[in-house]
C-alpha positions in Angstrom: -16.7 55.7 -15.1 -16.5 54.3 -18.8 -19.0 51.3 -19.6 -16.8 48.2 -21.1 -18.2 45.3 -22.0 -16.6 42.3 -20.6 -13.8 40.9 -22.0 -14.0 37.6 -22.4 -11.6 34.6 -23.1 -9.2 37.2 -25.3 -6.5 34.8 -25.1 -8.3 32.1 -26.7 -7.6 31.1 -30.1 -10.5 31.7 -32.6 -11.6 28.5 -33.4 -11.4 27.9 -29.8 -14.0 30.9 -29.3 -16.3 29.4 -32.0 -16.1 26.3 -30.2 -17.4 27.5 -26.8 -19.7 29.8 -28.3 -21.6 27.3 -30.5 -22.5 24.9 -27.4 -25.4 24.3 -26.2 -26.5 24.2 -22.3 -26.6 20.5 -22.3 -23.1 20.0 -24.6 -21.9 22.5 -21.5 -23.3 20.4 -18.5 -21.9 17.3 -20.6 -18.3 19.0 -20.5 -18.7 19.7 -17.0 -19.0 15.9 -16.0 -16.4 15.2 -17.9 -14.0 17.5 -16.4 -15.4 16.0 -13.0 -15.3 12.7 -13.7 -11.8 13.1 -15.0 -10.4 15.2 -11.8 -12.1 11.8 -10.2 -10.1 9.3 -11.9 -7.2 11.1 -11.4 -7.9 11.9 -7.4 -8.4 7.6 -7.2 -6.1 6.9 -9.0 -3.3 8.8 -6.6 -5.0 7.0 -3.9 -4.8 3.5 -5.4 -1.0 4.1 -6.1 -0.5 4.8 -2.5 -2.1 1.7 -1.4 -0.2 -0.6 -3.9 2.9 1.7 -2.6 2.0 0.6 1.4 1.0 -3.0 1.1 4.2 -3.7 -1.1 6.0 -1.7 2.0 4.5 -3.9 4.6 5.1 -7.2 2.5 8.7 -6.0 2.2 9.0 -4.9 5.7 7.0 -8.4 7.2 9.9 -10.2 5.0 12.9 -8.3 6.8 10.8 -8.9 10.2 10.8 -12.7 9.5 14.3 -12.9 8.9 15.0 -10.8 12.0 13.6 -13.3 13.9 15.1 -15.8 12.2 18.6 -14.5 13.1 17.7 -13.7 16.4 16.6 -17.7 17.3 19.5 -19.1 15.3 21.4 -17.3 17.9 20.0 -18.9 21.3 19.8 -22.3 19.3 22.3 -24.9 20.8 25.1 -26.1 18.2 26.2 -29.1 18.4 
């Protein structure tokens, strides 16, 4: 069994390496929120979408109900 030291991010451009390599614990933790905090805005985001999506959809579908009903009691109404 040969003894290899780990490979790490090969693929990675070199000032990309440099980058990484010159951070600091706290520079780290700081990118970590902001990954986190971004995957958050995104994740609410979706959510708040959907809601807009639904109450538009039940504004739109009370509107069609209304005139339903509308049709429907035009039709027992007397004419004359």
């Amino acid at each position: 069994m040969t003894d290899q030291a780990p490979k790490r991010f090969e693929d990675l451009p070199e000032e990309t390496k440099a980058f990484l390599l010159a951070l600091r614990p706290d520079e780290v933790k700081t990118l970590d929120d902001g990954i986190r905090l971004v995957r958050s805005i995104s994740t609410v985001s979706a959510f708040v979408k959907w809601i807009i999506v639904g109450i538009l959809g039940i504004a739109v579908g009370i509107a069609m109900f209304g005139e339903s009903i509308a049709k429907i009691v035009k039709w027992f109404r007397p004419t004359g």
